[in-house]
N, C-alpha and C positions, 0 to 999 in steps of 0.2 A: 266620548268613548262609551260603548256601548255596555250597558249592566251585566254580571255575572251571572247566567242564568244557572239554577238548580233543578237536576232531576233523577230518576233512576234507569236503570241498565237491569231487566226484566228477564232473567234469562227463562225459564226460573231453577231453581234450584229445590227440591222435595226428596227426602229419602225414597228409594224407592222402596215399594211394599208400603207404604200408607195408601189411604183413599184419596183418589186422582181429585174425584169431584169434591171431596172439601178440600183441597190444596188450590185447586182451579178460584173455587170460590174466595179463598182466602188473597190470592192476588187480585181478585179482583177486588178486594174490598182495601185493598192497599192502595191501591189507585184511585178509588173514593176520597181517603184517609188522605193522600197528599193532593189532591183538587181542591181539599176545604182548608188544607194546608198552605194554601199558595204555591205549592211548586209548578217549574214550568212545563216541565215536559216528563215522558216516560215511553222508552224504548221496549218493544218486545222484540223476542227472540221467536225463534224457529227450529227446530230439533226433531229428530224420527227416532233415534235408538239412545241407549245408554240406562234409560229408566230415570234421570233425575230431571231431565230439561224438557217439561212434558206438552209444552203447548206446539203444535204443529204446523197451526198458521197464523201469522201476527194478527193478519188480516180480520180472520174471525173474532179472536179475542178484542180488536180495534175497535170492531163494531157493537161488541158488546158493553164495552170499557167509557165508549161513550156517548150513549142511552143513560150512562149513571152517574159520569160527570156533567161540568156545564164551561172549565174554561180550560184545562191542562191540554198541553199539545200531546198526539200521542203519533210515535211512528214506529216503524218494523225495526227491529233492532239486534237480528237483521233480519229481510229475506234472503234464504240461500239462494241466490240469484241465479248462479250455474243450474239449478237441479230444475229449471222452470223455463215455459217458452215467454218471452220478455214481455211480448205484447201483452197477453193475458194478465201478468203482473203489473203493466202498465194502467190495465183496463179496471184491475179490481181495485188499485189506488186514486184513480181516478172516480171511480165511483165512491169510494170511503171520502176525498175530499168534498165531493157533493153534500154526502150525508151528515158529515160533521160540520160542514160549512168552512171547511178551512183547517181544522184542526189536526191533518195530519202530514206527517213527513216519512219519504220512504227511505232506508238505511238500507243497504244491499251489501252481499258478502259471499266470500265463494264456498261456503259451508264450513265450521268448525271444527265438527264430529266427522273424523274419516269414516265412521261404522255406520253415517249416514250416507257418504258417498260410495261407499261400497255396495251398497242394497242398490244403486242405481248401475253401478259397473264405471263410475269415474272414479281415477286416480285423482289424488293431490295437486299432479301437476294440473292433469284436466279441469279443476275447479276453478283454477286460475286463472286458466287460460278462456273457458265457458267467459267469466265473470268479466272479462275483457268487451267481448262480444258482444255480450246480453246485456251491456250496460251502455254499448254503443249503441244498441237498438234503443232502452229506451229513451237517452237522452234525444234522440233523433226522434222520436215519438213524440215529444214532449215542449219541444223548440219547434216543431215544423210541423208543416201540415204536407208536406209531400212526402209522396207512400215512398215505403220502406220494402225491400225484397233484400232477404238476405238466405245462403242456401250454405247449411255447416251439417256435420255427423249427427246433429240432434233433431233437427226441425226445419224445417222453411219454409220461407215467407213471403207471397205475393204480392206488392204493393198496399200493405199494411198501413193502417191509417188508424187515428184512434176517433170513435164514432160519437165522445163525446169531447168538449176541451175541460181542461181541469178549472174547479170553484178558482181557485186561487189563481191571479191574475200575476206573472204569466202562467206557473205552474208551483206548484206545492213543495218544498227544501228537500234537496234530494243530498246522502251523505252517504259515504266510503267508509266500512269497518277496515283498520289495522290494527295488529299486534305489532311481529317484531319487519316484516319484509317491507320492502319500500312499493308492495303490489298495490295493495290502498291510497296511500299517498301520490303514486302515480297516475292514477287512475283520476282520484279528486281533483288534484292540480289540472290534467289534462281536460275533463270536463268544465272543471271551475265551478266545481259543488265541494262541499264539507267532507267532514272525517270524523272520524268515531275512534278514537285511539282508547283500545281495550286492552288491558293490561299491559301497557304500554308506562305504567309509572314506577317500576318497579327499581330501585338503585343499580344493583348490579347490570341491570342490562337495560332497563325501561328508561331511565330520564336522557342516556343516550339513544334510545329509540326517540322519543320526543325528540329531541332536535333533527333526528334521521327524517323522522315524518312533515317536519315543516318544511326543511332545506328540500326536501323532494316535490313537497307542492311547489314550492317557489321554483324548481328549476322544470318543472312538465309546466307552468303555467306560461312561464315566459317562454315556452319552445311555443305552446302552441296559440301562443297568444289570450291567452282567456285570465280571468282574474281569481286570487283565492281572499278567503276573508278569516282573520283570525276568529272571527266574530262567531263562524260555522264551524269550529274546531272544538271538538267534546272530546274529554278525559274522561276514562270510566274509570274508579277506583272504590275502595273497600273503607263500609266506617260502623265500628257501635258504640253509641254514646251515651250514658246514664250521668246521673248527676254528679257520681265520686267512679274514679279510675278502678275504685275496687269492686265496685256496684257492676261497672260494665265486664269487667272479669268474670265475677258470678254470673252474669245474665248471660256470655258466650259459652260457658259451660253445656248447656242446654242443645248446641248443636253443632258448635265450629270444626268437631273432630271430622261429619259425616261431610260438611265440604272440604275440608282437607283433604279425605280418604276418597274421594271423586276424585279430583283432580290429581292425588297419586297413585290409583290403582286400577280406575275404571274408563277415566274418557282419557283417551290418546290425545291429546293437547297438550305437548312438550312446551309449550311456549307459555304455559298459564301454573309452569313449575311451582310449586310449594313446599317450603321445608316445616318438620318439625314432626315429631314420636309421640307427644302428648299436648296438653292442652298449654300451658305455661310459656312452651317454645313456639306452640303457633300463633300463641298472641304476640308473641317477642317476634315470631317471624312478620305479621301484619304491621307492627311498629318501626321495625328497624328496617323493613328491607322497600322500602318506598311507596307501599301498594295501598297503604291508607293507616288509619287509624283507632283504637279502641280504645276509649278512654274517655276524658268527660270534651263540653265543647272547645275549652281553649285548645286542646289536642286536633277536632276538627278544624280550628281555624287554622292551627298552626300549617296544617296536611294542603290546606287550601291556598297558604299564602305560599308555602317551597313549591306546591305546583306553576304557580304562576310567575315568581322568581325562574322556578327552571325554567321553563315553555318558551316565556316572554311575554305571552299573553295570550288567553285563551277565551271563547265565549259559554260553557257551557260545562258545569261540574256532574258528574252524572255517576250514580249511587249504586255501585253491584249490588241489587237484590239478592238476599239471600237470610235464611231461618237460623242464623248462629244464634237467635235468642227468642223465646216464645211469642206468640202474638203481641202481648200486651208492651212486653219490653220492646217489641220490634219498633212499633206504633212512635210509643215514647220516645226512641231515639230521633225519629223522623220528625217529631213535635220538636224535641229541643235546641235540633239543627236547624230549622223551622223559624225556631222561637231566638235564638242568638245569634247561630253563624250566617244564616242567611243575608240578615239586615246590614252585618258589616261589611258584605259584599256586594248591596246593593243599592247603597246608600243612605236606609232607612235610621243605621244607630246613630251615626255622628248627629244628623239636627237636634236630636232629642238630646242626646249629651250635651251637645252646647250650649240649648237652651237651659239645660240643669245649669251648666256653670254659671252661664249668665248671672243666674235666677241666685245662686249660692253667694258670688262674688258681690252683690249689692242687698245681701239679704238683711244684715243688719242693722244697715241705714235704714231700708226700705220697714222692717221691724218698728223702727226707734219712730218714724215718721206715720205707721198706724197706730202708735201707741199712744203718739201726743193730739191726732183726729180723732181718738176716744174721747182722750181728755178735754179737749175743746170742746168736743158737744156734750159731753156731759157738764163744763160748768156753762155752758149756755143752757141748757136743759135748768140746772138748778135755780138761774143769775131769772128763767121765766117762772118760774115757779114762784120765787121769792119777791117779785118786781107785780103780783096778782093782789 
């Protein structure tokens, strides 16, 4: 079975009315921060309005992100796939795989932000229905080398071809955002590429979204015959970890109200619902309502093991980016999770624990037995001295 991969879900998140360009840089250096970290991967997002989600094209940030790493995989998380001609999307990921030698994966989606699909003139439905399309192009772009002609309300296309083939043999992980619809889930099943289940953890309505999301792949995969892999199945959810439950309370102080106050008052995202009036009830709300954690690491592990209890099994833990605590505490949390929960989802704590027990369980014979190869050469040592 395949290891627990760890990483984050990049939206980003920034008050608006701070400085873009130290915010910009600050995710950037987050991505440095978990590269040295071990983590495996990091998703960006893609956003036009709202003021907090400020990066516009993953793509760019991609190329920049890794020029400063050297192993982290990094993919689009999402491209809004409806708002774009497929190919070109196909073309500039194809190029990023060149560049990075492999190191990326593209995540596609029908846009989050209605307030960005409105500056273009698609409805909700039309994102949908674009992302259907545009994802048939590029899979077909991607698996074949015979041109593509496709002729819809937005764009068309004459025997389209892509002019490079991608680094990655046959091509680079390509994965499905869902929340709560079975539009994701259908789509990945049908292709037999992954899923990105974002806010999809949530009790009230998210760990039955999870089961909706995998019975969906399993039943588009077996209509169309193609395969899904638990293995390409990433859960996005919420965590701040400091060493004591109370530490990480004071340290969300610092910002959890302004993404709370997003998601209830600014981006139309009914589906990424959040309760709570002050800061006390939205940590209570982060705890109790399935969507992740705050608190020290046994609270992360615990977050990580009822995920995979609910799901059944999944490949890939992935960390809502987000500033509920200043730089420095941000960092630390990502060191801690790093540094404890990681290993027990990877394999790395059990040898060493065992070896301790080992090591404990014969330690006092083994003791009693350097104690008496002291003594033996110490009176051989004396028995030469005396025998001169």
């Amino acid at each position: 079975m395949s290891k627990l991969r760890f990483g984050i879900f990049l939206a980003p998140f920034h008050p608006a009315g701070e400085n873009p360009t130290l915010a910009l840089q600050r995710d950037l250096e987050l991505i440095e921060h978990l590269d040295r970290l071990g983590y495996d991967e990091a998703w960006i997002g893609e956003h036009h309005s709202a003021g907090s989600e400020i990066i516009a094209s993953p793509e760019v940030f991609i190329a920049s992100a890794a020029e400063r790493t050297s192993r982290i995989k990094l993919g689009t998380g999402v491209v809004s796939l409806s708002y774009h001609n497929p190919l070109w999307v196909t073309e500039r990921m194809v190029l990023l795989d060149h560049l990075t030698r492999g190191r990326v994966m593209l995540g596609v989606g029908p846009g989050s932000l209605p307030t960005d699909a409105a500056m273009l003139g698609l409805s909700q439905t039309d994102t949908r229905e674009l992302l259907d399309t545009n994802l048939d192009v590029v899979m077909r772009l991607l698996r074949s080398d015979e041109p593509v002609s496709v002729h819809t309300d937005r764009y068309q296309l004459h025997d389209a071809r892509l002019h490079l083939r991608p680094y990655t043999d046959p091509h680079f992980e390509v994965a499905v955002a869902a929340v709560a619809s079975p539009t994701g889930p259908r789509l990945a099943g049908r292709h037999g590429v992954g899923l990105l289940s974002i806010g999809a953890t949530m009790t009230d309505a998210g760990f039955d979204a999870l089961a909706l999301h995998w019975d969906v792949m399993e039943e588009r995969a077996a209509t169309f015959g193609t395969t899904v892999d638990r293995s390409a199945w990433r859960l996005v959810g919420l965590m701040h970890i400091a060493e004591t439950r109370e530490q990480a309370y004071r340290d969300v102080e610092y910002g959890i109200e302004q993404w709370f106050h997003y998601f209830q008052r600014t981006a139309a995202f009914p589906q990424m619902a959040t309760e709570g009036e002050n800061i006390r009830e939205m940590i209570e709300f982060i705890n109790t309502a399935g969507v992740g954690a705050i608190g020290t690491i046994d609270d992360a592990a615990a977050q990580v093991e009822r995920l995979t209890k609910q799901s059944g099994r999944f490949g890939s833990m992935l960390l809502l980016a987000h500033e509920w605590a200043n730089p420095a505490a941000t960092k630390r949390s990502y060191e801690l999770i790093a540094q404890h929960v990681i290993p027990a989802f990877q394999g790395q704590s059990a040898p060493t624990r065992t070896a301790k027990e080992r090591a404990t369980a014969v330690r006092t014979e083994l003791a009693e037995q350097q104690n008496k190869a002291v003594a033996h050469m110490t009176e051989k040592y004396q028995s030469e001295i005396a025998g001169r």
